[in-house]
C-alpha positions as CSV (number, residue, x, y, z in Angstrom):
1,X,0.0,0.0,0.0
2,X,1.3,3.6,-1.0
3,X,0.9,7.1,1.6
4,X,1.4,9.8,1.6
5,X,3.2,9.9,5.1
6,X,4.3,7.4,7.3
7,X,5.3,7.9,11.4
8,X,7.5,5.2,12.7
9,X,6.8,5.4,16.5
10,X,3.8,5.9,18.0
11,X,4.7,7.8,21.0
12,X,3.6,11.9,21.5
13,X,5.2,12.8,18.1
14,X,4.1,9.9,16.1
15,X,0.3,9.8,17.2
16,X,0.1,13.3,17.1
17,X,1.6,14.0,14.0
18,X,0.1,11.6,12.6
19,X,-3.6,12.4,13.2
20,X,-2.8,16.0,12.0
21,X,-1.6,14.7,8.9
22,X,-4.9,12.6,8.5
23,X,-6.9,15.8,9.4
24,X,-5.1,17.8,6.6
25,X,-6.2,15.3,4.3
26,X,-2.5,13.1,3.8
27,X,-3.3,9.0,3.6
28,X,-1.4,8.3,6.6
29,X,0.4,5.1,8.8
30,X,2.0,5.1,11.5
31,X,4.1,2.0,12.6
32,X,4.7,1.0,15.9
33,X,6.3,-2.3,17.0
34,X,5.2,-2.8,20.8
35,X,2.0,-4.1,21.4
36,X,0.6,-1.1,22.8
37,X,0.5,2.9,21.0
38,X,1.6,5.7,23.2
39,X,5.5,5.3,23.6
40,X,7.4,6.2,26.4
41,X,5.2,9.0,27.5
42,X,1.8,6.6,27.9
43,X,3.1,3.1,28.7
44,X,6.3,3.4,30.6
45,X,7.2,7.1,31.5
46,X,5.1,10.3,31.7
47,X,1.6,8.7,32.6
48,X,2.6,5.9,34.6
49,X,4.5,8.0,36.7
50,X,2.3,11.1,37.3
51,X,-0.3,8.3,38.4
52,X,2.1,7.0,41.0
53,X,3.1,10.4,41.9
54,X,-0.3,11.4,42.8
55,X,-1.1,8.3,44.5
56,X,1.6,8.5,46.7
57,X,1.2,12.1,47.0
58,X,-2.4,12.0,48.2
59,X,-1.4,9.4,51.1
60,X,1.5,11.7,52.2
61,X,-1.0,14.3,52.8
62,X,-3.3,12.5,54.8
63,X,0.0,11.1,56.7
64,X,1.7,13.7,57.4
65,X,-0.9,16.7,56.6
66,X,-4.8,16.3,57.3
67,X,-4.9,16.3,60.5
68,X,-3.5,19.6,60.6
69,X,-6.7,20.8,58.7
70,X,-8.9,18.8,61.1
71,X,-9.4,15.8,59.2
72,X,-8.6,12.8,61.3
73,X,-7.8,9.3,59.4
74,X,-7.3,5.9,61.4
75,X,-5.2,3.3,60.3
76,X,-4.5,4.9,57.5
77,X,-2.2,2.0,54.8
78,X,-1.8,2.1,51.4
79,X,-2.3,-0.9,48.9
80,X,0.5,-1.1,46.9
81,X,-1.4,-3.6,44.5
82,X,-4.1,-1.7,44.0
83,X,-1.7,1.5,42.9
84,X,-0.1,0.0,40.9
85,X,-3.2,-1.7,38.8
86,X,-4.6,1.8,38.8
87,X,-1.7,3.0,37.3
88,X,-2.2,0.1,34.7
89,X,-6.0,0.5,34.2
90,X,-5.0,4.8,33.1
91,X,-2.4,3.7,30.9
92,X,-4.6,1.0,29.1
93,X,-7.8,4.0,28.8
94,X,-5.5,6.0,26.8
95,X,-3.5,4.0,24.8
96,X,-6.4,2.4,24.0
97,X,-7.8,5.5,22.9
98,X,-5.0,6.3,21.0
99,X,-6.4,3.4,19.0
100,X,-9.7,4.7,18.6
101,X,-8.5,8.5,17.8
102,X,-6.8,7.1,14.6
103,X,-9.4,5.0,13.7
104,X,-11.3,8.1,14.2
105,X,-8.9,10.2,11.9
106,X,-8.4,7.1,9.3
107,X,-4.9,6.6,10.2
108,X,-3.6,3.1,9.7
109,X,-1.9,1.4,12.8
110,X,0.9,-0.9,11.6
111,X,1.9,-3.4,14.0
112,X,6.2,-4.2,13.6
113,X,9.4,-2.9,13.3
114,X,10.1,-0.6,10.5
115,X,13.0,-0.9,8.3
116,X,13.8,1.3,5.4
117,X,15.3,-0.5,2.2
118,X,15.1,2.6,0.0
119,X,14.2,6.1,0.5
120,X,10.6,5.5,-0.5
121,X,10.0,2.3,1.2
122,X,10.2,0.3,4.5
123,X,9.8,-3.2,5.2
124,X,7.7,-4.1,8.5
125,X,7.7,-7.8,9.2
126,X,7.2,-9.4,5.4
127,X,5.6,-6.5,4.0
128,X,6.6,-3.1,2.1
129,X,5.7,-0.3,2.4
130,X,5.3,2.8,0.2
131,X,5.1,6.2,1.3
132,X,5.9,9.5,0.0
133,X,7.2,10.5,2.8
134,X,8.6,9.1,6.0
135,X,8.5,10.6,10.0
136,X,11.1,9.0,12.3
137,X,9.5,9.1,15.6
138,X,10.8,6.2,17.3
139,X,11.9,7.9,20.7
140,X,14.8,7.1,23.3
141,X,15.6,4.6,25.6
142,X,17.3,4.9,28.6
143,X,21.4,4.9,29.3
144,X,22.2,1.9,30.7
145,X,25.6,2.0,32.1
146,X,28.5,-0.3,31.3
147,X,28.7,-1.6,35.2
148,X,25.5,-1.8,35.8
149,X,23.2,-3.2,32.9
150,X,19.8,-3.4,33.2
151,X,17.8,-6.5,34.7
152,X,15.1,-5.1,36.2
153,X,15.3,-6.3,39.6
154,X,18.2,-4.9,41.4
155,X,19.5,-2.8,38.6
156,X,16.9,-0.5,37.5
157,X,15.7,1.5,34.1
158,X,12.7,4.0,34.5
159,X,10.7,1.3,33.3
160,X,11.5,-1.2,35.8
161,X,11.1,1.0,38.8
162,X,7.4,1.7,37.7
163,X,6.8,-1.8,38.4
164,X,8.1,-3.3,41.5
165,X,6.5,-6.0,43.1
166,X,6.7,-3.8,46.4
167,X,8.6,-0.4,47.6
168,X,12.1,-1.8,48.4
169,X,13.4,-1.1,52.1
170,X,16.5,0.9,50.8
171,X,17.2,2.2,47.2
172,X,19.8,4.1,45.2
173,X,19.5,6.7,42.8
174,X,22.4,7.5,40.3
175,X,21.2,10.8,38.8
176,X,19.1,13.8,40.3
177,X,17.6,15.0,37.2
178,X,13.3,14.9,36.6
179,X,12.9,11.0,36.6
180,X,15.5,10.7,39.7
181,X,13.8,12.7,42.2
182,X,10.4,12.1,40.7
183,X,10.8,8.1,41.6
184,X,12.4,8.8,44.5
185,X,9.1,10.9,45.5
186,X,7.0,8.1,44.3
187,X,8.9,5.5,46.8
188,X,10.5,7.7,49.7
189,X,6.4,8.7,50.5
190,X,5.8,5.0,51.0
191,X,8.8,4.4,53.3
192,X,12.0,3.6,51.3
193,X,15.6,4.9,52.5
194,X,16.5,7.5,49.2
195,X,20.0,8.4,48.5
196,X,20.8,10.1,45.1
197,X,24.2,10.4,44.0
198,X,24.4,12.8,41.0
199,X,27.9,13.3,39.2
200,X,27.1,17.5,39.0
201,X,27.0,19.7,42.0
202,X,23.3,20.7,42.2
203,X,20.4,18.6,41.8
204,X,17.9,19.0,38.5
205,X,20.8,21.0,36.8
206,X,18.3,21.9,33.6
207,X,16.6,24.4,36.2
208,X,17.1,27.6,37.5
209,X,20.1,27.2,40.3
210,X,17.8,29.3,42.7
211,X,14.6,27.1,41.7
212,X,17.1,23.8,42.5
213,X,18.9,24.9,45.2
214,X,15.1,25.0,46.8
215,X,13.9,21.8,45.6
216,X,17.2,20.2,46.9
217,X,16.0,21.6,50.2
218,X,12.5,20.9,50.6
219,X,13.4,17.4,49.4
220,X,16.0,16.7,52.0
221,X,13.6,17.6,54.5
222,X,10.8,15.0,52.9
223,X,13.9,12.7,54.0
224,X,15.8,12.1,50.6
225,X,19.5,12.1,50.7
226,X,21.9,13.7,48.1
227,X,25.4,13.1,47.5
228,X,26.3,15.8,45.3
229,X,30.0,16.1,43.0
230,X,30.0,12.4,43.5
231,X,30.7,9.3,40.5
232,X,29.9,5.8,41.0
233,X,33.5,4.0,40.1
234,X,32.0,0.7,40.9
235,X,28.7,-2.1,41.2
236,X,28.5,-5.2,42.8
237,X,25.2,-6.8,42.6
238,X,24.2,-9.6,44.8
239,X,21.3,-10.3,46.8
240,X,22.1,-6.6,47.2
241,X,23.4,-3.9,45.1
242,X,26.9,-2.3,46.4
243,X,28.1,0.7,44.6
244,X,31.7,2.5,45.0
245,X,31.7,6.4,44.6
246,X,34.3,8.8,44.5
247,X,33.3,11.7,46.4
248,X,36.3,14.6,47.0
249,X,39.2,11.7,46.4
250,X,38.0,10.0,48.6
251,X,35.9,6.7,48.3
252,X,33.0,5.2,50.1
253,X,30.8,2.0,49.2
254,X,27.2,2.7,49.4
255,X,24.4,-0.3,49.6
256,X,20.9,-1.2,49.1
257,X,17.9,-3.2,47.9
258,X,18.1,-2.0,44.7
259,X,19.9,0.9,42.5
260,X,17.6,3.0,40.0
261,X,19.9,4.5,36.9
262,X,18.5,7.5,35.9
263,X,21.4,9.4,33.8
264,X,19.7,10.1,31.0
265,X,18.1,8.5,27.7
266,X,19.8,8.1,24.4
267,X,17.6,8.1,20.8
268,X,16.2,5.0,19.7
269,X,17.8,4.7,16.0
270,X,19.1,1.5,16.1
271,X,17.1,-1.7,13.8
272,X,15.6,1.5,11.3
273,X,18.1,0.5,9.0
274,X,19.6,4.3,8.2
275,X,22.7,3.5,6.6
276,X,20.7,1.8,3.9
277,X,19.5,5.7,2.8
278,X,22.8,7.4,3.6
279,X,21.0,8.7,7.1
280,X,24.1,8.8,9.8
281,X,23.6,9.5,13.6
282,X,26.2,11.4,15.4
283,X,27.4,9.3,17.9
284,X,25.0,9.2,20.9
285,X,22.6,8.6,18.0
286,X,20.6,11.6,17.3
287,X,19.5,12.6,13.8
288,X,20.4,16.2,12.4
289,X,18.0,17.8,10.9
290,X,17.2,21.3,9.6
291,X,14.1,24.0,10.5
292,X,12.0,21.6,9.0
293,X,12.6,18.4,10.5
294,X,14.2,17.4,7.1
295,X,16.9,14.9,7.4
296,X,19.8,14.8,4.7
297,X,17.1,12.7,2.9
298,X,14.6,14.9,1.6
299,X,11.5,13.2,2.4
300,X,12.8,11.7,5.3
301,X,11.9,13.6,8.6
302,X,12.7,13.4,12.5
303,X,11.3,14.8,15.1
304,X,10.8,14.2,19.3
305,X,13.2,12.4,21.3
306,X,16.0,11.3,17.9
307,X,16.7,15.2,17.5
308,X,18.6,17.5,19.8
309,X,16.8,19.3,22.3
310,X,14.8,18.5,25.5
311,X,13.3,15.0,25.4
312,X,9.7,16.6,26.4
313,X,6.3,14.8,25.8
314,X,4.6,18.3,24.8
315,X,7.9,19.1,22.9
316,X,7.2,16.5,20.7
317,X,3.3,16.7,20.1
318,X,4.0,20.3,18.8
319,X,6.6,18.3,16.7
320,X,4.5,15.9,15.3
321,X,2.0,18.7,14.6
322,X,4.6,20.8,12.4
323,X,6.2,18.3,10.5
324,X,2.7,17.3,9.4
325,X,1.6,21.1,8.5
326,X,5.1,21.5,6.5
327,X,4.2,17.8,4.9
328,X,1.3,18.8,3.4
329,X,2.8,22.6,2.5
330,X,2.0,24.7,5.2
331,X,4.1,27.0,6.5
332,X,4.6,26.1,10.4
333,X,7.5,26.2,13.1
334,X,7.8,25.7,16.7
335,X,9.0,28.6,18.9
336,X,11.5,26.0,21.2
337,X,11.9,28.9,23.9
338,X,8.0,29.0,24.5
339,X,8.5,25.1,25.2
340,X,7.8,24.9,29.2
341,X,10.0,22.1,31.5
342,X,8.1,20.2,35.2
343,X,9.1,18.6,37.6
344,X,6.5,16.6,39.4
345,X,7.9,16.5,42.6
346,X,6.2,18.0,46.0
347,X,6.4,20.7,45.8
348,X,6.4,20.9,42.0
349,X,8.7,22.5,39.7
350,X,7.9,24.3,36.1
351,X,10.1,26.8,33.6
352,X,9.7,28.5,30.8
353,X,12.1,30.3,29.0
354,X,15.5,31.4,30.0
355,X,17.3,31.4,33.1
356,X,18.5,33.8,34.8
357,X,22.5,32.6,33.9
358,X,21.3,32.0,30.5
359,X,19.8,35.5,29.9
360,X,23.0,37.2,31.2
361,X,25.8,34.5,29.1
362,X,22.5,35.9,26.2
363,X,23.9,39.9,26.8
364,X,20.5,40.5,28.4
365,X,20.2,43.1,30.9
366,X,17.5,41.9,33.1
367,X,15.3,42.6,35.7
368,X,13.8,40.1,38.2
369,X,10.9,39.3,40.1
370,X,10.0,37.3,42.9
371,X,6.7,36.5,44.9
372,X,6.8,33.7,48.0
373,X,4.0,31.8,48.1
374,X,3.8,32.2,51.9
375,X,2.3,35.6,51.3
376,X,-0.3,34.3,48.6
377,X,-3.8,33.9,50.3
378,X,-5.1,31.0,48.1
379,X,-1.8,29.1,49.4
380,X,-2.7,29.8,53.3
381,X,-6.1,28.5,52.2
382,X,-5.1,25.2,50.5
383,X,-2.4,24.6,53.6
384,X,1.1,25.5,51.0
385,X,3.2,27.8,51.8
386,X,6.7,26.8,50.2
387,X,8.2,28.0,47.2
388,X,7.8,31.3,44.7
389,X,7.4,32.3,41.5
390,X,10.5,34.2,39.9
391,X,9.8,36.4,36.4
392,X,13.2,37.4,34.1
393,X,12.7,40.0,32.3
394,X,14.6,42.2,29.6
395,X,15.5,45.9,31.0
396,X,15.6,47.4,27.8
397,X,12.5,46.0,26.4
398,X,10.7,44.7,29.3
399,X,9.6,41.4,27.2
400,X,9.1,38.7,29.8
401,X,12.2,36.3,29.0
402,X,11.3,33.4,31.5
403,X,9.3,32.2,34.1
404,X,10.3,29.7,36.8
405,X,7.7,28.3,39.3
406,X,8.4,26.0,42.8
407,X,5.2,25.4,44.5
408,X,2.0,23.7,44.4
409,X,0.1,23.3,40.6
410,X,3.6,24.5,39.6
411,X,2.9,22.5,36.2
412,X,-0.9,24.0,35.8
413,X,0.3,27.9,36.1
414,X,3.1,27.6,33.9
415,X,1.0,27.2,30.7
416,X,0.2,30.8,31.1
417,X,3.6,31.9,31.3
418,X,4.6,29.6,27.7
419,X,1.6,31.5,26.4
420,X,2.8,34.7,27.2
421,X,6.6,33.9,26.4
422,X,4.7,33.1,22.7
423,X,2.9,36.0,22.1
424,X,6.2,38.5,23.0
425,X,3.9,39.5,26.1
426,X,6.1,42.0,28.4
427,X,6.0,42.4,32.2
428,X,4.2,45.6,32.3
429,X,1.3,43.8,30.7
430,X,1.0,40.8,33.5
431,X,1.4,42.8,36.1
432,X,-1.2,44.8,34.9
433,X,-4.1,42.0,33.6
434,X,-6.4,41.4,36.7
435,X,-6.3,37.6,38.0
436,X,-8.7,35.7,40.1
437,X,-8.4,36.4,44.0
438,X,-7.5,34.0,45.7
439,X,-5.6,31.9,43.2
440,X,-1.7,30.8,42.8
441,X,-1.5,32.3,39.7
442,X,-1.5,35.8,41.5
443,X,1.8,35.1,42.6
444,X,3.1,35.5,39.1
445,X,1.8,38.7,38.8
446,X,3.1,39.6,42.3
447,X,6.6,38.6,40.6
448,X,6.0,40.9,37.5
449,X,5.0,44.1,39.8
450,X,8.4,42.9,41.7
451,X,10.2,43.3,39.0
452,X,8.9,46.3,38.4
453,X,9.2,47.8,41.5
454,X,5.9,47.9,42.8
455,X,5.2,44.8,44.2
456,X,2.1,44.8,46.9
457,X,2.6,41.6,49.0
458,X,5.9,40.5,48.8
């Protein structure tokens, strides 16, 4: 069968660019050789994990929280079983309807691993497959290091720590970035010893250092432990897993139940057969490509987690959505510094923009805003009080050149801010639009009459 376009990968980019191709009228496939549609993001990352997140979240609170607002719980317990088949049953509802938006759309679902054998065709299982055009959406995998490969068990991808059998008594972390401390939320709320070692000297280094010198803080206090500047040398792996780090010259062995690698995740272009089109990686295995998602083959596109840049679930939707509009000759493009980042820890984190070192290495001359959110009323209300909202803007023009959120609904409030980062919105103009009273979002404009100069309650 001949299209028009074909997505290899179902996750966020493939399943979204590929129903916006069916809806500007392209016949349209999209391949996908796991069992399930959704990727990463649905089946083994993003959804699985906000589910556990907010699981464990909501027992925390009535732990440690409720009765401080009067509510009084007895024998409180959570049932690890049933968690975890919730977390199953949400994944299932949307991958499944995945399923039933391109049936919707009339996009084929190919079941199999795509190979290409020309630039116009690709082989899945026995069968070719013509298209005018190809999408490489196949995503990333996680970095598995050399010392301590994978057997999801003791030695721990993302994937695997989404499904234990039961929190483990004691567990290591190698790597404080989003899924690091996210997991660790997800297990140190249900009991288990955390200790992160990260190689850099701040945790969450893609954030603003003020933003993650805070998070580090409130963390440590929720009872995670960080051992900062530190590499892991070494692994044993027994019933236990022992691991050697260097920390200031000096070497200590640190042990536990189990050791979660979360370093990072590398493209997933192996078995796509590139080399028989003249496509070639660099080597970690991402694919170049210009303004248009165009590879050095013409026809042949990439986009999400096989090009550089964040590897972002909402990143790649907007990805999907362009390369489709620019498929079937529209003009489109993706404003990358609109693109907002969260954390889903407690409190959570969100950013949009630039940081604050980024503006000034940029020649920007800023000015900055801050509001706590122990001086927003909606905040007392709910029972939250740590964290703040920071605003960067640019003294000469006062355009609004990031946002950066720690506090509670971090990841709700910052859509505004990637909306106003998109529309060239300046500071003057959200400190002066009227919000809702009470609501968290008045702490952003508290931060923009900060930086200002005429801040009210902060």
């Amino acid at each position: 069968m001949k299209y028009d376009v074909v997505f290899i990968g179902s996750g966020p980019a493939g399943y979204f660019g590929a129903i916006r191709a069916a809806q500007l009228g392209l016949k349209t496939a999209c391949v996908e050789k796991h069992s399930r549609l959704g990727g990463t993001c649905l089946n083994v990352g993003c959804i699985p994990s906000k589910t556990l997140l907010a699981t464990t979240e909501h027992y925390e609170w009535m732990m440690k929280e409720a009765q401080g607002q009067g509510i009084v719980c007895k024998e409180l317990s959570l049932d690890y079983a049933a968690m975890m088949k919730r977390k199953e049953d949400v994944v299932i509802s949307l991958t499944n309807g995945i399923a039933g938006l391109f049936k919707k759309n009339q996009v084929d679902s190919i079941k199999g691993t795509a190979r290409f054998t020309s630039p116009t065709t690709i082989q899945v299982n026995s069968e070719t497959i013509e298209s005018a055009n190809f999408v490489i959406s196949t995503g990333s995998e996680p970095i598995e290091l050399p010392f301590l490969k994978f057997n999801e068990k003791k030695v721990l991808s993302s994937t695997g720590a989404l499904s234990l059998p039961a929190a483990p008594k004691k567990m290591l972390i190698i790597g404080a970035g989003a899924i690091g401390v996210e997991l660790a939320s997800v297990y140190s709320r249900q009991g288990t010893e955390i200790t992160i070692v990260e190689m850099l000297d701040k945790i969450t280094p893609t954030m603003d250092a003020q933003v993650s010198r805070t998070l580090q803080q409130i963390l440590k206090k929720q009872g995670l432990n960080f051992i900062l500047s530190a590499q892991v040398t070494k692994a044993e792996v027994k019933d236990n897993v022992s691991l050697e780090i260097k920390l200031n010259d000096q070497t200590q062995t640190l042990t536990a139940d189990c050791v979660l690698v979360a370093v990072g995740r590398w493209p997933f272009t192996k078995e796509l057969g590139l080399d028989k089109v003249g496509i070639q990686p660099d080597k970690r295995g991402f694919i170049a490509v210009d303004k248009q998602f165009r590879t050095s083959v013409p026809n042949i596109y990439a986009i999400g987690d096989v090009i550089e840049g964040p590897m972002l679930a909402h990143k790649a939707f907007r990805e999907g959505m362009v390369a489709a509009e620019i498929i079937a000759g529209r003009k489109a493009q993706i404003n990358y510094l609109s693109v907002p980042n969260v954390i889903y820890t407690n409190p959570e984190v969100a950013a949009v923009g630039l940081t604050e070192q980024e503006a000034k290495e940029l020649g920007i001359e800023t000015k900055i805003g801050m509001s706590h959110f122990r001086g927003n009323a909606r905040a007392r209300c709910i029972g939250v009080n740590e964290g703040f909202v920071k605003v960067i803007g640019d003294k000469a023009t006062d355009r609004l050149v990031g946002v950066h959120i720690i506090g509670q609904s971090a990841s709700e409030m910052i859509g505004e801010a990637a909306l106003a980062m998109e529309l060239n919105t300046t500071i003057t103009k959200m400190a002066e639009t009227p919000y809702a009273h009470p609501t968290l979002s008045e702490a952003i404009k508290e931060a923009c009459l900060g930086a200002l100069g005429r801040a009210i309650e902060s």
